[in-house]
C-alpha positions in Angstrom: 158.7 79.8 26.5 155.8 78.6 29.1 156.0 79.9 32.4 157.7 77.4 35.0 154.3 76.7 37.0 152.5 75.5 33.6 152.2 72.6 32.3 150.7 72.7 28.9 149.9 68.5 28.5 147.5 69.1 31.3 144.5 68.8 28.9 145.8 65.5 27.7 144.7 64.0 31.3 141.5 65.7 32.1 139.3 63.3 29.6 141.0 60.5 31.4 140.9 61.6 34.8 137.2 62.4 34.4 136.5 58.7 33.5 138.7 57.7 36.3 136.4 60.0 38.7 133.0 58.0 37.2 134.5 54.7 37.4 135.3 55.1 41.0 131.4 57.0 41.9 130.0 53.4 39.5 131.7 51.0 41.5 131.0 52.5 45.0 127.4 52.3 43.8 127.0 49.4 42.5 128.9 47.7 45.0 126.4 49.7 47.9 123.4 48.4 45.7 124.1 44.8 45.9 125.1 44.4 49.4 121.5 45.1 50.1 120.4 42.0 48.0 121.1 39.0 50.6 121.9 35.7 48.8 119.4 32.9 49.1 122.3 30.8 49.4 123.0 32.6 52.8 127.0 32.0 51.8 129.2 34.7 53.5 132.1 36.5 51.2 134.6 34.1 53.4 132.2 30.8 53.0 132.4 31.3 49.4 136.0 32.2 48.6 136.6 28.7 50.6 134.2 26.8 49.0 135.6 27.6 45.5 139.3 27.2 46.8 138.3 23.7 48.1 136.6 22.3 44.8 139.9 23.5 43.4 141.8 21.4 45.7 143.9 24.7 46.8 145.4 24.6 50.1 147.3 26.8 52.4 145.9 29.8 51.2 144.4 31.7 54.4 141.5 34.2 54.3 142.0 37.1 56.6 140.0 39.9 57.6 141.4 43.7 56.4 140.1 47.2 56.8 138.7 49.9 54.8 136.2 49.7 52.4 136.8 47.6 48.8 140.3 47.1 50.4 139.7 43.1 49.0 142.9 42.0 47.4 145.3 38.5 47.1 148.7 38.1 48.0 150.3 36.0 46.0 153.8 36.2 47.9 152.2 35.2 51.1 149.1 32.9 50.0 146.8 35.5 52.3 143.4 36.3 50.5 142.4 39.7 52.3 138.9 40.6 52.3 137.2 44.0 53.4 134.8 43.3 56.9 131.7 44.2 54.5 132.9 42.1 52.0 134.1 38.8 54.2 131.1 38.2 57.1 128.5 39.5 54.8 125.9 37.0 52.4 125.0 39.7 50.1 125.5 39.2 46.0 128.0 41.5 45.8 130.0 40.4 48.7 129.6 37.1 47.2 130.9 38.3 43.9 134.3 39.9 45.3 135.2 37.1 47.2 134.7 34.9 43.9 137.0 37.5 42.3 139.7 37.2 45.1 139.8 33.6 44.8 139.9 33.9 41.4 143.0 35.6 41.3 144.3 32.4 44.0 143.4 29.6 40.9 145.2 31.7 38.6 148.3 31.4 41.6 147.4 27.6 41.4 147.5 27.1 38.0 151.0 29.5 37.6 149.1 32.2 35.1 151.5 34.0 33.5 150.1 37.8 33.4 149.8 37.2 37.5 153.4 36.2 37.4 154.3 39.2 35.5 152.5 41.7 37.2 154.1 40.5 40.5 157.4 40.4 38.5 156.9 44.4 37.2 155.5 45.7 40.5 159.0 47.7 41.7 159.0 48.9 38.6 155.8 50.1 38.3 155.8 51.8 41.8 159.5 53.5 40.4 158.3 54.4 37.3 155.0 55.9 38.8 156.4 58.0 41.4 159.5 59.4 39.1 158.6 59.1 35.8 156.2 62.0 34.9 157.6 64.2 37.6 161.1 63.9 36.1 160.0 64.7 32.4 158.2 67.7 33.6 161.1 69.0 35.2 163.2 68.1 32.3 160.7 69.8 30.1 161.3 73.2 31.8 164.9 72.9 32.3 165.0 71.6 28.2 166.9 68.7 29.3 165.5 66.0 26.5 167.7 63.0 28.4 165.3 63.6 31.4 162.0 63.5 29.5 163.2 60.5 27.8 164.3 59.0 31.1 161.2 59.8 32.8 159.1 58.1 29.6 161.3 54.7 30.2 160.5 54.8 33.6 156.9 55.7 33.2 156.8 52.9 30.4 156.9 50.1 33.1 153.7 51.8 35.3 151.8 51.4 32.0 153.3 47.8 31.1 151.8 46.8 34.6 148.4 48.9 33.8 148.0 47.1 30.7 149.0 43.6 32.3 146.4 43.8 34.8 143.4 44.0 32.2 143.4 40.2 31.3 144.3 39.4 35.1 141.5 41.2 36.7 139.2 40.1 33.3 140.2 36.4 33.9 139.9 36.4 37.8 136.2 37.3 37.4 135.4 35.2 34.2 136.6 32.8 36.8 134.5 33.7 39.8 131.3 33.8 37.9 132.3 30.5 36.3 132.6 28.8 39.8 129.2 30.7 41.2 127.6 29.1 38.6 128.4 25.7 38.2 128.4 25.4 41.8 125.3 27.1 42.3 126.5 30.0 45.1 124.0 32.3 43.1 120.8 31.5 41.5 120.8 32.4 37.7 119.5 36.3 38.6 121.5 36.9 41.6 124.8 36.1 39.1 123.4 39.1 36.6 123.9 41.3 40.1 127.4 40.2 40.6 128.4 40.1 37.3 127.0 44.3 36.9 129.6 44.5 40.5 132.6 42.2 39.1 131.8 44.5 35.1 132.0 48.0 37.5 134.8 46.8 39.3 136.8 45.9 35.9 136.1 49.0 34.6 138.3 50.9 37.3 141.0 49.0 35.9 140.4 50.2 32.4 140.2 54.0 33.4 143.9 53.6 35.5 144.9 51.9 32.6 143.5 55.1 30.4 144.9 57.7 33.2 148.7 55.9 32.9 148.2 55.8 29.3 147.7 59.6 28.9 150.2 60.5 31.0 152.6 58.4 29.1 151.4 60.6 25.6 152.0 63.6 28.0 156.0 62.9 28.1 155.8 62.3 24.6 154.0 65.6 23.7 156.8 67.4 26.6 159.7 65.8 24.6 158.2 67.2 21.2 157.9 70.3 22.7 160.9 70.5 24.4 162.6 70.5 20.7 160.8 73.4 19.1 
């Protein structure tokens, strides 16, 4: 019998939260090193996301201003492309290269891509299954209830099925922005190997959350098996 205040899947996480922890400290520094490295180009984030937008013939999609720091995100619900102040009045490559990304992600809205769809489609879900899932098979774990381990997994299931969904979404939106840097020419040929190491670091977040929800749903599993012995 384990003690109620331990939790022996624990060691399951800590590879995957260690990558999570390095993929966080690579973008944050790659992101600071390029936004020292001023475009020739002299295109702000803003300029750029508008200019790709326009030679997609996409229109009424506004470009706002947001807080914090890599805060950068679309809204698909709302047509609003948000970009961080660093990120939307500045000409630096990797500025450059997240605004690409951004309206990236407003082509694939365009062009009605599928995983966008259904990652907007799984999003309660996901922010259900995230919240309740693990909790509720821990606590079924030391109560021995299997129904609410198993419960928890199903819900935890749908914060993984978004992970996983937002691999070839995030991959796609920056195999588009460096597509459009290029043929355009936003970014001479070695200013797109800058924001191409910014757009690879930023991807790679995504693959360690994916890898942290991942473990945690082999956790449940491993709490169900050992709730039976």
């Amino acid at each position: 019998m384990y003690p109620f205040f331990f939790d022996p899947t624990m060691i399951i996480i800590i590879p995957a939260l260690l990558i999570a922890v390095y993929a966080q400290y690579k973008v944050k520094s790659t992101f600071n090193q390029y936004s020292e490295i001023y475009s020739e180009s002299g295109l702000t984030g803003a300029e750029a996301a508008r200019k790709i937008m326009q030679n997609k013939n996409i229109k009424g999609v506004n470009i706002k201003k947001t807080s914090g720091n890599l805060t950068d995100h679309y809204d698909p619900e709302n047509k609003v492309l948000n970009l961080s102040q660093n990120v939307y009045s500045s000409s630096s490559i990797a500025a450059i290269g997240v605004a690409a990304h951004e309206a990236g992600h407003a082509l694939q809205d365009a062009e009605a891509y599928k995983p966008l769809s259904l990652r907007a489609s799984l999003v309660p879900a996901a922010n259900l299954g995230s919240s309740l899932g693990l909790p509720m098979a821990i606590f079924g774990f030391f109560i021995r209830a299997d129904f609410l381990i198993l419960t928890g997994f199903v819900l935890f299931s749908a914060a993984f099925l978004f992970h996983l969904v937002t691999l070839p979404v995030e991959f796609n939106a920056s195999n588009r922005a460096i597509a459009q840097l290029q043929t355009n020419s936003y970014l001479s040929a070695e200013e797109i190997k800058g924001a191409k190491k910014v757009l690879r670091a930023a991807a790679f977040t995504y693959v360690a959350a994916t890898l942290v929800a991942l473990a945690n749903l082999l956790r449940i599993l491993v709490l169900f098996g050992l709730g039976r012995d």
